[in-house]
Phi, psi and omega in degrees: 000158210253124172229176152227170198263116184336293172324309190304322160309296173299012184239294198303095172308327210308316200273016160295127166087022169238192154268163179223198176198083165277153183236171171177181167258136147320126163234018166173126178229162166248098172263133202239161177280335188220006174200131168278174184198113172263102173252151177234144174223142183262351179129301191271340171222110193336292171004149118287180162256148163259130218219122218243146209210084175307101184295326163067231190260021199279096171302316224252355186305133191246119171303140178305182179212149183330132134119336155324134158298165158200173166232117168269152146246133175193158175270146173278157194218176185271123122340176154273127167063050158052357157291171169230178209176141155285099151287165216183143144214193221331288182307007174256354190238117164269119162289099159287318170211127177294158169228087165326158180323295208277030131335119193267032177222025175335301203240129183322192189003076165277111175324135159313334165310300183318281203287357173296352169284342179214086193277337111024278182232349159321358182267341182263010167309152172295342222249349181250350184286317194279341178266018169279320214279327203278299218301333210271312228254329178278274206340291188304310172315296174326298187287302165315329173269329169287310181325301194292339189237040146071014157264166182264126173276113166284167163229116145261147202306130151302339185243100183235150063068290198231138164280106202291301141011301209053016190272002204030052156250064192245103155323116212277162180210107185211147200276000220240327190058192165308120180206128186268024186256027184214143197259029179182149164311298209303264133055271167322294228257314194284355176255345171310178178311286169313347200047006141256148141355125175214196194174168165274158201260110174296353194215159149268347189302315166306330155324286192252046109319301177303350174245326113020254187321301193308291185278016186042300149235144171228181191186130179252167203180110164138176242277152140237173226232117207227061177336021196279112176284072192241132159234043179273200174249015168245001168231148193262166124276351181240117155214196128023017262220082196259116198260136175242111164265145163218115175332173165059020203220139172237184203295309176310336173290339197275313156314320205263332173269343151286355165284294200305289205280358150314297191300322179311309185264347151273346151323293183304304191301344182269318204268011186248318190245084192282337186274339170276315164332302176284337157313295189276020151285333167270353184218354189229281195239116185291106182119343187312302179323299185300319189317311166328297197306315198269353156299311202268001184255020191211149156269158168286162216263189174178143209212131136327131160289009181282305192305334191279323170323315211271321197293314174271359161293319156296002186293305207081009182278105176248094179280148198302314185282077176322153179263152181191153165302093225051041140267140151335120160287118192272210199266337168294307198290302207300310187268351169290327179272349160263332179274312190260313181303290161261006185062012198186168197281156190212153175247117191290121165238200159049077155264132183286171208299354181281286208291008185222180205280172178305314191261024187293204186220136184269122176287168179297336166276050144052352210234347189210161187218148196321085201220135169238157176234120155237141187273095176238142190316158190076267203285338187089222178288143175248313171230128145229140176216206180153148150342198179196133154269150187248349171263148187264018151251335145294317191298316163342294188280320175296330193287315207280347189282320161291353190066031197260165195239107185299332190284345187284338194246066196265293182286344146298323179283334195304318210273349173271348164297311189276240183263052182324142147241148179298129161229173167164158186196180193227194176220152165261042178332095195304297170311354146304308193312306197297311166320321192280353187240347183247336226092343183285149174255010185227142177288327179300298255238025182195020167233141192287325177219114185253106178279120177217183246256104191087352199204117185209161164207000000 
């Protein structure tokens, strides 16, 4: 049906004193003896539209209720505070879909637990409209910045082969399911579809190397898939994932290009959505706005993870995790060294080589390999990349010292034989981005339907 989209009214004065035609949900009504108050929203704005509805002899008029659809006709007229609003009457205004009493969004301040239950309809909330409204607008930015620097957007495959990882938390993908007619995994996996062993793809990265070598740069954006038995508030099994590989590139290129493009998309998102910002500054974090403006006005630190060991050993900081020289940096240690030590976001490098992936580039001290983190307050990692090795006889040796089964990576090894070049990218968990621009502390709160560990729908 022929409409206009609510934002447009409210941003264009131009459509003061003309008609219009809007569609929406009732997000709040008033009734009066001789005038309703309607706010409707669509969708297209943090905004309601306010919607004034002269009842006149109209007897019979039944006010709409919270979660109705409706269609208005009305003239726009000036507001309060510089808005604007739809007069209306009775016969101008339509219900297109009822919402019966127990309609679960009656009433304000609804907990974040709560609507993860009605995951459904938590979108006509101010707090899911706005964060899809943030989610829509970094997406688009992300893509405008590799666009604009000459990368090719790849799509690599969901369904592999190989673990990019090595970590085996690779969702299985089978045609066959449970079955007690196979005297062997070998068996089972060669009458399956594929005739092998598959999964869902925890990475795109490996892919996209290969392609890398052809196009020199490239960047992937979309979802990956992570069997990981985690119920904390950072992990998905399914999220997010935007990978950029680039030929020609040693770890300092990889950096200086995860930087330009942090500031890049945070940057857009302060100058697209200043009332969701200023929401989740009023309501999820005090301070948020400025925190952003001063991430992106400053460089970022950089720090060695030898150097970082030493700095939270030296803290006087009585941390859950002890700290030593090769454990895993937890989320503690990770925010202490972007919040109390530099105050900004920083980037970690030269981790050792037990604790990073197989295809990290090995340095020359035997003991750690080119690998970055970047680390930013409030959330901790954000980015992770590294160099790629490039020699075929380190990898070799890095593979067989893990027990990987080489035959699964034959055309990955394949790209250090034919004209191997220095490469390397990093990975984005986009939904961290988001948590880190909105405030929110839970990942579930920055997805539409979020899959996690017991629980899916």
């Amino acid at each position: 049906m022929k409409h206009i989209d609510v934002k447009a009214v409210m941003n264009d004065k131009a459509f003061v004193g003309q008609e219009v035609t809007v569609c929406g949900w009732v997000r709040t009504s008033r009734n009066s003896k001789s005038v309703a108050f309607i706010e409707v929203n669509d969708g297209t704005s943090l905004k309601n539209i306010q919607v004034v509805v002269e009842k006149g002899d109209s007897a019979d008029f039944k006010e709409p209720r919270v979660g109705m659809s409706v269609k208005v006709t009305g003239k726009v007229v000036e507001g309060r505070n510089n808005t604007v609003e739809i007069n209306t009457t009775p016969d101008q205004l339509t219900v297109l879909g009822d919402a019966p009493t127990d309609y679960p969004l009656q009433k304000k301040g609804h907990t974040l637990e709560f609507l993860r239950t009605i995951p459904h309809l938590r979108g006509r909330t101010n707090t899911f409209n706005a964060v899809m409204r943030v989610r829509s607008v970094l997406a688009a930015a992300i893509h405008e910045y590799f666009q604009s620097n000459n990368y090719v957007y790849v799509n690599t495959p969901l369904i592999t082969g190989s673990d990019c990882e090595g970590a085996g938390e690779m969702f299985q993908v089978t045609t066959i399911g449970y079955s007690n007619e196979y005297k062997s995994e070998e068996e089972y996996y060669a009458d399956d579809f594929f005739g092998r062993r598959a999964g869902l793809s925890v990475s795109g990265q490996l892919e996209g190397e290969m392609a890398a070598m052809a196009m020199g740069k490239i960047y992937t954006f979309g979802p990956s898939f992570r069997a990981e038995n985690s119920n904390t508030p950072k992990h998905l099994a399914e999220f997010w994932h935007v990978e950029p590989e680039v030929a020609f590139a040693e770890l300092d290129d990889v950096i200086e290009i995860a930087e330009s493009m942090v500031k890049f998309v945070i940057g857009k998102l302060l100058k697209t959505c200043p009332d969701e910002i200023a929401f989740f500054d009023a309501h999820f974090e005090k301070g948020l706005k400025a925190r952003l403006e001063e991430l992106i006005s400053h460089e970022f630190g950089r720090v060695t993870y030898t150097e970082a060991i030493k700095l939270l050993q030296e803290s006087g900081e009585q941390f859950v995790y002890p700290v030593e020289w090769g454990c895993d940096l937890q989320t503690e240690h990770e925010r202490y060294i972007s919040e109390k030590v530099f105050k900004k976001a920083v980037f970690v490098t030269d981790y050792p080589k037990e604790i990073k992936s197989f295809y990290m580039k090995q340095n020359p001290d035997g003991k750690t390999v080119a690998a970055v983190d970047l680390l930013v307050p409030g959330v901790g990692e954000i980015i992770g990349g590294s160099e790629r090795e490039a020699d075929y006889d380190k990898l070799i040796a890095a593979m067989n010292e893990r027990n990987m089964n080489l035959d699964l990576y034959s055309d990955y090894l394949d790209l250090r034989k034919y004209g191997s070049v220095p490469h390397g990218g990093f990975g984005l968990g986009f939904e961290r981005l988001i948590m880190y621009t909105t405030g929110l502390a839970n990942i579930r709160d920055v997805i539409l339907f979020p899959r996690t560990v017991g629980s899916i729908r």
